[in-house]
Structures are given as structure tokens and as C-alpha cells.
C-alpha positions in Angstrom: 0.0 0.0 0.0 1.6 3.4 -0.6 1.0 6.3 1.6 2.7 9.2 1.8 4.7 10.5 5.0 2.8 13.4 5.2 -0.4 10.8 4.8 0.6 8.6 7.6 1.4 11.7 9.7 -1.9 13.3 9.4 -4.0 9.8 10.2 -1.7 8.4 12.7 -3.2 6.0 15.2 -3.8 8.8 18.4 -1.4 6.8 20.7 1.3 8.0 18.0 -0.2 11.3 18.4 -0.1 11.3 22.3 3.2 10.3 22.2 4.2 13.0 19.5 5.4 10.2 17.0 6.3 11.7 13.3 7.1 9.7 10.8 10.0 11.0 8.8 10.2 8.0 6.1 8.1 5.1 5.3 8.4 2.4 2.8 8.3 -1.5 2.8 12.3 -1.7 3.6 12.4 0.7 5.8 10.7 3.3 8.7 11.9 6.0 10.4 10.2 7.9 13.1 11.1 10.2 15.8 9.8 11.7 18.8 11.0 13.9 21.2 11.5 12.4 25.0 9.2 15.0 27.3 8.7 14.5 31.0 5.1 13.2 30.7 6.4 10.3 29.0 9.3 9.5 31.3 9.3 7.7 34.7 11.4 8.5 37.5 14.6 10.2 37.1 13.0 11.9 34.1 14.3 9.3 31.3 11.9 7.8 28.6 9.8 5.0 29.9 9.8 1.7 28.8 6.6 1.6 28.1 6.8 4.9 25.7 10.0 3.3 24.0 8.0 -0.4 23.2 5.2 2.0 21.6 7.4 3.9 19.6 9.0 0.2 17.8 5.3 -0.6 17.7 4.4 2.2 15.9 7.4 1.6 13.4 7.3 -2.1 12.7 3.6 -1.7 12.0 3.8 1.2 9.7 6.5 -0.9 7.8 3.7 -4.2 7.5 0.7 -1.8 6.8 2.8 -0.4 4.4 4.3 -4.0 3.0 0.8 -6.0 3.2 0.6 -8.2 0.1 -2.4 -7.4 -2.4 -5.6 -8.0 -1.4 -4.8 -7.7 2.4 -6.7 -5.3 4.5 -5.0 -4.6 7.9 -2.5 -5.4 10.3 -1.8 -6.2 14.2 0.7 -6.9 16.3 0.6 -10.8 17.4 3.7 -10.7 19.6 6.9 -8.4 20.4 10.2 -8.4 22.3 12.2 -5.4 23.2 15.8 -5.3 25.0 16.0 -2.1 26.8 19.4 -1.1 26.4 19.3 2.2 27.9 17.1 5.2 29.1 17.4 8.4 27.2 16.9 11.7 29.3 13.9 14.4 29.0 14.8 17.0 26.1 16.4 14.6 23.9 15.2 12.7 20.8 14.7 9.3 19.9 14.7 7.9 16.3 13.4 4.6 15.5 14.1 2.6 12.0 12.0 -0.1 11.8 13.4 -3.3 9.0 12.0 -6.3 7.8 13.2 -9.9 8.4 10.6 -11.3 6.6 7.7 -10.5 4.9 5.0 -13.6 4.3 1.6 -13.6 3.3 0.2 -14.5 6.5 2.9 -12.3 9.0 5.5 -10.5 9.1 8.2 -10.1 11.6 10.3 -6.4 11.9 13.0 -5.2 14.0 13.5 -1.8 15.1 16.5 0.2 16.8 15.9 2.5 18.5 18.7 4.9 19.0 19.6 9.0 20.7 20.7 11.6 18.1 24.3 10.8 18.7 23.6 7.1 17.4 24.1 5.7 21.2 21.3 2.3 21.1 18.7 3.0 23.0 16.5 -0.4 22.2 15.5 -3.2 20.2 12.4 -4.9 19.1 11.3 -7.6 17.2 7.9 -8.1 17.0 5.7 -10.4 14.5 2.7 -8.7 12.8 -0.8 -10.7 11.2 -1.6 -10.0 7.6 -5.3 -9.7 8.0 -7.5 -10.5 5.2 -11.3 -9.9 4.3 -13.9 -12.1 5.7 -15.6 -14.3 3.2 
């Protein structure tokens, strides 16, 4: 399916837009998105929360099935993910995620995403698996 940055920017899920996701590339081998680490997404010691960092790979690996389903598919969701936290970036930086694919099927899809601060220091990975979804009928 082929949507445009600005598209996928402008009818981002809202948890992309609560966290202040923007998507800066898309395509089916590769997503980038950013988002800027604010203190109502951190936890204590005002770094990013996991939680905040597992959403943002979310958001990419899914972006980079929706946009890779085979023809004929109609959706996407997230059947299972994995993140290693490698470390916590502080309030008033930013995070960019780039989402890859390890494989793309006609029933899922599995895609890894770093996550990593403006001066390339790894931040976290996550692979997670993604369902093809497909009309009833």
C-alpha cells in the first residue's frame, strides 16, 4: 500500500499522536520515526519510559507491515513483540526509531527496530511479529 509521509502523519493512530510520533520515512524496507522524549512520558529520574520506548517500535514495525501487506490484504496487528532495553534516554532529547524487515509472508511479518539518541548511542531493540489480516468471506 503506498502512503505518503505526510499521509501517515496526518491519520496516525492517536497513541502515535499522544506520544508526538512523526514519521520521517516510510516504505516496505524501511521506517523511520522520531519523537522527542518530554517528561510526561518518562518515569522516574525523568528518562523515557519503557513503556513509551516499546510504543514507539510498535508504531514503526507496524507502519512498515501496513505499508508491505501483500495485495488483497486489508490490515495489520501486532501478534507478539520483544524489546531489549538497552538504555534510558533523558527528558529534552530525541529518539529515532528505523524499523526493518526480516521477513515478509503472506500470513505475518516479523520487523526489528532500533531505537537509538541523536548521537547514534542504542537506546532499544524490538522484534515483533505482525498478522496479515484478510477480508472475511
Amino acid at each position: 500500500m503506498t502512503l505518503t509521509v505526510e499521509q501517515l502523519n496526518e491519520y496516525a493512530v492517536p497513541l502515535a499522536r499522544t506520544l508526538g510520533v512523526v514519521v520521517v520515512e516510510a516504505g516496505p524496507e524501511r521506517v523511520v520515526a522520531e519523537m522527542e522524549v518530554r517528561a510526561d512520558i518518562c518515569t522516574l529520574g525523568d528518562t523515557l519510559h519503557g513503556g513509551a520506548m516499546m510504543s514507539l517500535a510498535d508504531i514503526a514495525g507496524a507502519i512498515g507491515a501496513f505499508v508491505s501487506l501483500p495485495e488483497g490484504a486489508v490490515g495489520t496487528t501486532t501478534t507478539e513483540s520483544k524489546t531489549n532495553m538497552i538504555s534510558s534516554p533523558p527528558v529534552g532529547t530525541k529518539v529515532i526509531a528505523t524499523a526493518t524487515p526480516i521477513h515478509k509472508g503472506s500470513t505475518s511479518q516479523v520487523w526489528q527496530t532500533r531505537i537509538e539518541r541523536e548521537d547514534g548511542k542504542l537506546v532499544s531493540l524490538t522484534t515483533q511479529t505482525q498478522l496479515n489480516m484478510w477480508p472475511r468471506g
